[in-house]
DODRENSE-767644 format. One record per residue (C-alpha): x, y, z. Coordinates in pm, 1 decimal. Layout:
c1,c2,c3
X,Y,Z
...
! end
This chain:
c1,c2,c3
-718.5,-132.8,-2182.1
-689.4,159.2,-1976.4
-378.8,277.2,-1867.3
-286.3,444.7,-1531.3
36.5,598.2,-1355.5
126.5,474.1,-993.5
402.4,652.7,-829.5
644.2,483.2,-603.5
879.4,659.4,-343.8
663.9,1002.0,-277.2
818.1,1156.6,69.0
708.7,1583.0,13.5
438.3,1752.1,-46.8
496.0,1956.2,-371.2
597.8,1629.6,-463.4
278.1,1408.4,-400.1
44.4,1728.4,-469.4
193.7,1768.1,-857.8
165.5,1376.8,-880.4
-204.1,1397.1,-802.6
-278.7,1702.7,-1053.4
-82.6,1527.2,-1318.1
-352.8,1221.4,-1286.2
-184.6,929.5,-1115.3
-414.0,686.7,-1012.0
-154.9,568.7,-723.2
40.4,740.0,-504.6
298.9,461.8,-328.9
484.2,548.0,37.0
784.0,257.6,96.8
808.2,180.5,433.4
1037.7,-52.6,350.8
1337.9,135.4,602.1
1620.2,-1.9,354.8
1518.4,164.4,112.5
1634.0,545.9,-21.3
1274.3,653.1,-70.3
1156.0,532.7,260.8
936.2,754.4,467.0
763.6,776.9,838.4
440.2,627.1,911.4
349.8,998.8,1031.8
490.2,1193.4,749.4
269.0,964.9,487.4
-33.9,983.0,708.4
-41.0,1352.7,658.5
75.5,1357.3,307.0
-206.5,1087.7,191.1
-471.8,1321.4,372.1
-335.5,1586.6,106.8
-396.8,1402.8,-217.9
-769.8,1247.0,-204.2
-812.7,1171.7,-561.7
-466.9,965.0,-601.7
-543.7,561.0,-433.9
-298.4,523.8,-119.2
-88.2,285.1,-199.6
205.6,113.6,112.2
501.1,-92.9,6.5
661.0,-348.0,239.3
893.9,-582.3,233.4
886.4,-879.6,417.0
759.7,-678.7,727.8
510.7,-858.4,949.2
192.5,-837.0,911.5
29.6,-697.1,1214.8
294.6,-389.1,1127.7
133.2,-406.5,768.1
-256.7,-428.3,900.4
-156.5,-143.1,1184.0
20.2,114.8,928.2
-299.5,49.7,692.9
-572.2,173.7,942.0
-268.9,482.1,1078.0
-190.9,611.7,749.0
-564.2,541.6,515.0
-357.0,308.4,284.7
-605.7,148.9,32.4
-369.5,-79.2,-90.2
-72.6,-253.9,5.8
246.6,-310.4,-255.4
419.8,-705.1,-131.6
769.4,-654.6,-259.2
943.4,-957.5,-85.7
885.1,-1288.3,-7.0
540.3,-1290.1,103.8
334.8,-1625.7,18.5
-58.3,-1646.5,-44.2
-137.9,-1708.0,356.6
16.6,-1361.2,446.7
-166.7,-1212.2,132.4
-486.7,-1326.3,274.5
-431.4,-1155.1,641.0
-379.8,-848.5,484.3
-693.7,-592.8,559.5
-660.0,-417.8,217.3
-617.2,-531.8,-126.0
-320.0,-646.7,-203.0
-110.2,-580.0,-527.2
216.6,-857.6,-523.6
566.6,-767.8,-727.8
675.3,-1026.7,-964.2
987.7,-1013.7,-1153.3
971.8,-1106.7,-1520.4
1227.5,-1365.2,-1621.3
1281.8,-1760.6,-1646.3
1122.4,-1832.9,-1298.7
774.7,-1572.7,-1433.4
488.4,-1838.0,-1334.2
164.7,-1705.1,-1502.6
4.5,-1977.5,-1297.7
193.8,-1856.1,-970.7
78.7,-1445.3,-1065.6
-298.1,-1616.6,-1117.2
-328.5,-1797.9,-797.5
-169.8,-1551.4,-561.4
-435.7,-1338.2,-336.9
-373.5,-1039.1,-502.4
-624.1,-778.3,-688.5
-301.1,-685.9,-945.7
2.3,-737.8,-998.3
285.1,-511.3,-1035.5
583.3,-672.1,-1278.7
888.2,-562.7,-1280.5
1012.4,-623.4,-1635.9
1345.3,-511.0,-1630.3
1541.5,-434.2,-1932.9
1381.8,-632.9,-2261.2
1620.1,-603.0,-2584.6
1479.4,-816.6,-2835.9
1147.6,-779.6,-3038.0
1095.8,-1175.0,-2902.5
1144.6,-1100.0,-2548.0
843.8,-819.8,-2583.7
663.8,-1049.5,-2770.4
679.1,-1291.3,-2487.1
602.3,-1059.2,-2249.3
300.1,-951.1,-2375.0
176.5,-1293.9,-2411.6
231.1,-1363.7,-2092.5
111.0,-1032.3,-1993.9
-243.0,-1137.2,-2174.5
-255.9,-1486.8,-1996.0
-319.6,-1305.8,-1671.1
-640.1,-1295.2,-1520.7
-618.9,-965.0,-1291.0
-476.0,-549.9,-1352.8
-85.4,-542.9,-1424.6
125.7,-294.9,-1351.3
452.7,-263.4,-1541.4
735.9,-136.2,-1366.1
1131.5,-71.9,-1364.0
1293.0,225.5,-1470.9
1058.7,350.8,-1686.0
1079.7,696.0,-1787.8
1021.7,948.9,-2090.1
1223.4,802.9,-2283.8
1104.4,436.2,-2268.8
724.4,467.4,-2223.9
624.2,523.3,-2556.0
782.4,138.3,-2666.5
665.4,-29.7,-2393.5
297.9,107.7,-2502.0
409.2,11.9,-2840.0
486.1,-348.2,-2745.3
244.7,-435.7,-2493.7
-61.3,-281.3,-2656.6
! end
């Protein structure tokens, strides 16, 4: 399994450049306006022409979809983050691959994750205690048929055990 970094919230320069010579394979703009770490259509457009060996990646919320489609062809995005409550038909309008958050919990589907449109998923796993709930989670995590992305506060700290326990 080969793992790579995506990094969510990027708004500078200095910020996205060190990103890209660090090796992340994803560099994520939120254009999600409620959000702290969103930023312009314009300011990622010339930020994304800065890093071209990180993939483009634009999050959205519940946003519609022509706005989706339209900030994909303004801004180069390669792929486009689905953080709310979008179903498989708005998936399937989208004009780049898609890559849909799940939350992992009682209502994780490994059926729903399989079916949706989406080239990966991104799972947000929150905070697992016990060694069952990891070994759950990487069960599940093997039942999936496309790339997962594990997300939710993880940092220095944590990254080495959630290698440990999902690998």
């Amino acid at each position: 399994m080969k793992i790579r970094a995506m990094v969510t919230g990027v708004n500078d320069m200095l910020t996205a450049k060190t990103i890209e010579e660090c090796g992340a394979a994803f560099i994520t703009f939120v254009f999600d306006k409620n959000s702290r770490d969103y930023i312009s259509p314009e300011h990622a457009a010339v930020l994304a022409q800065q890093v071209p060996y990180s993939r483009i990646v634009g999050a959205f919320a519940n946003e519609d979809v022509d706005v989706v489609n339209q900030l994909v062809s303004k801004v180069g995005l390669e792929y486009v983050e689905l953080d709310g409550d979008e179903d498989a038909a708005y998936a399937r309008q989208v004009l780049c691959p898609v890559i849909k958050r799940f939350r992992y919990g009682e209502d994780f589907s490994v059926d729903l994750t399989n079916n949706y449109p989406a080239e990966m998923i991104l799972l947000n796993i929150g905070h697992l205690t016990g060694a069952e709930e990891w070994r759950k989670l990487a069960e599940d995590i093997s039942k999936v048929n496309k790339s997962v992305i594990v997300a939710d506060n993880i940092n220095r700290e944590n990254v080495g055990l959630i290698n440990k326990h999902l690998h």
